[in-house]
Structures are given as C-alpha cells and as structure tokens.
C-alpha positions as CSV (number, residue, x, y, z in Angstrom):
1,X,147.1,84.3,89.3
2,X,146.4,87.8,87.7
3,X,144.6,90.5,89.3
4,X,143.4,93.4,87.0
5,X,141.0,96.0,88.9
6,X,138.4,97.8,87.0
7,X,137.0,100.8,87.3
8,X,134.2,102.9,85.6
9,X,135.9,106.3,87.0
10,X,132.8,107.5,89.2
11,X,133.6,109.6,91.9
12,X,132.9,107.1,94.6
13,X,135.7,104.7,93.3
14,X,138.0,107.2,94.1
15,X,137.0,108.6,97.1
16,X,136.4,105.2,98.8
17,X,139.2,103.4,97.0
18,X,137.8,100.4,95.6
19,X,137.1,98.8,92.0
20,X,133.8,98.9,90.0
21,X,134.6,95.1,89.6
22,X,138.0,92.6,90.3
23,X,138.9,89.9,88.1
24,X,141.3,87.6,89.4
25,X,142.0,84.5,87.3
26,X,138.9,83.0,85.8
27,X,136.5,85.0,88.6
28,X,135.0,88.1,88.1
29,X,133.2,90.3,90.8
30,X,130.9,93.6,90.7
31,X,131.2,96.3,93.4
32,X,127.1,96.6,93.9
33,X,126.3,98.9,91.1
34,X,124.2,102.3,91.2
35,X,121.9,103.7,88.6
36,X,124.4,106.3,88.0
37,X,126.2,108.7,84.9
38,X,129.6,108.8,84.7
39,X,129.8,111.9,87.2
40,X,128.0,109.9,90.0
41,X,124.6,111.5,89.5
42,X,121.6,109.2,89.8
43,X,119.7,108.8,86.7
44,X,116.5,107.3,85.5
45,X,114.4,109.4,88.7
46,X,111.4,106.8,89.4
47,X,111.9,104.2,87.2
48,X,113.0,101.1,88.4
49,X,113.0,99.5,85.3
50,X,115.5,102.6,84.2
51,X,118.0,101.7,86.6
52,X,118.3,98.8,86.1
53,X,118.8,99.1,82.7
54,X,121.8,101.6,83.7
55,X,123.6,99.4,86.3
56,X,123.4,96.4,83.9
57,X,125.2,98.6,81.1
58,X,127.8,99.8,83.7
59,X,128.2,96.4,84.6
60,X,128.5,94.9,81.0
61,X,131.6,97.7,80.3
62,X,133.3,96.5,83.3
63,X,132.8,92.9,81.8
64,X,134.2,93.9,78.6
65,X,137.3,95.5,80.4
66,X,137.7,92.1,81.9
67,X,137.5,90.9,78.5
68,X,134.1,88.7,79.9
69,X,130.5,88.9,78.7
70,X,127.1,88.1,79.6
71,X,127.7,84.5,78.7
72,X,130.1,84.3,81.9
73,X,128.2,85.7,84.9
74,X,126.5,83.1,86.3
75,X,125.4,85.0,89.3
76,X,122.7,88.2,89.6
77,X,122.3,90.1,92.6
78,X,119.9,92.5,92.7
79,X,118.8,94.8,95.6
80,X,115.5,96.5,95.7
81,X,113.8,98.9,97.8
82,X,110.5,97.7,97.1
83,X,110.4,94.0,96.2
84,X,106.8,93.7,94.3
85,X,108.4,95.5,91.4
86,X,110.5,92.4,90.6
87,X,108.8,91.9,87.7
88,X,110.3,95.2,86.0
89,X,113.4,94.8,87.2
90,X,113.5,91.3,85.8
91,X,111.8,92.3,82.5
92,X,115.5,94.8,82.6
93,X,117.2,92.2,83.0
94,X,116.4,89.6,80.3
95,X,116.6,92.2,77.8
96,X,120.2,92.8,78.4
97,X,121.5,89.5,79.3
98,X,119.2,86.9,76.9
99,X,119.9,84.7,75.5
100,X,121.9,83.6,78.8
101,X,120.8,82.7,82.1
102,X,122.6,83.4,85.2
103,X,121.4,82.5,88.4
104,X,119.2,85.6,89.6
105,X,118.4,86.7,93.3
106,X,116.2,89.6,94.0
107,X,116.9,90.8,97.5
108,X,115.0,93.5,99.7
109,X,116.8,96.5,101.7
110,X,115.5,99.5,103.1
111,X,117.5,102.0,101.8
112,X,120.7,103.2,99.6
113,X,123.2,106.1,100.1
114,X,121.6,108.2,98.0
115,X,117.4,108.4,98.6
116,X,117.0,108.5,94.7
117,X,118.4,104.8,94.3
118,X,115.4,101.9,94.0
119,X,118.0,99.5,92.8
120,X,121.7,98.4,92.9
121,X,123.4,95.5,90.8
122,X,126.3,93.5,91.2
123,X,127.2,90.1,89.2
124,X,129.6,87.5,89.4
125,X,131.4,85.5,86.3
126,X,133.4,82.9,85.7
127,X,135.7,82.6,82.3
128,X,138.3,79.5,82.2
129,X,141.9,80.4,82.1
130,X,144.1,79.1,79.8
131,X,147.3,77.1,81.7
C-alpha cells in the first residue's frame, strides 16, 4: 500500500510536522482545514460563508495532488463556532462540491487556535485502486 503525504506548505505543517491530507491506498484524509492564505494568515474576517469557501479550495488542491476529486470524498466535516449559520456554510459547500453529495456533518466547538477562525474543514475520500 502506498503512502503519499500532502501538503499545502502553510507554516503550521511545518512547524507541527504533519500533512495537509494522507492518502494511503484508495483512502484519503484532510488535516481539519483553516480559512487561511498560503502564509497562514486567516482570511475572509467575518464571513463564514468566506471561509468556507477557502478551506474547501485548500482542500480540493490537496485532492488533486492525490490525484482524487470531489466525486470521491464521501465524508464532510465541518466545525463551527456558531452552529445557526449552517445554512451559509452549507450554501459554501454545494457550490463547490455539486453535483456530488458526500455525507456532511456540521459540528459545534467553542473555539479555534486562532480567534479569527468561525470554521475549519476536513474531508475524507475514497478512490479504488487498481491490483
């Protein structure tokens, strides 16, 4: 079984040594995603719809690297500070992925690392192997 670990070179990755996302065989994780630029800083201030939209395109270049796409996650995590704006985040969320449908789970915490975070992502996938 091959093992190839992804990253999306944010400073976190580094300094905490681990992988934006691991695929290993026909599975394919996400490290929980933040709404971040490729520096690390948080983007979309305020807008939970915003980061969404960010984390799911960080998300869809680690796919790519993985040689996946939308049409192989079947999971959707998604962690929220405030819960009653599901409805924006989901709205995020079907514009990217459609016309597929993963499994989706929105799931409420009280707080991120960073106080400007409202949301964090992470997916799973699974793509048959050949052999």
């Amino acid at each position: 079984m091959n093992r190839m670990d992804i990253s999306s070179g944010r400073p976190w990755e580094i300094a905490f040594s681990y992988s934006r996302a691991v695929r290993s065989g026909s599975l394919f994780q996400t490290s929980l995603t933040s709404p971040s630029d490729e520096n690390g800083k948080i983007v979309h201030l305020g807008s939970v719809y915003g980061q969404t939209q960010q984390c799911l395109t960080i998300i869809a270049k680690a796919l790519e690297q993985a040689s996946m796409q939308w049409s192989d996650v079947i999971a959707t995590r998604v962690y929220m500070l405030n819960t009653p704006q599901w409805a924006e985040v989901a709205k995020a969320h079907a514009e990217i992925v459609q016309p597929c449908k993963p499994a989706l789970s929105f799931i409420g915490v009280s707080n991120f690392f960073d106080p400007a975070i409202l949301v964090e992502v992470e997916v799973t996938a699974w793509k048959e192997t050949g052999g």
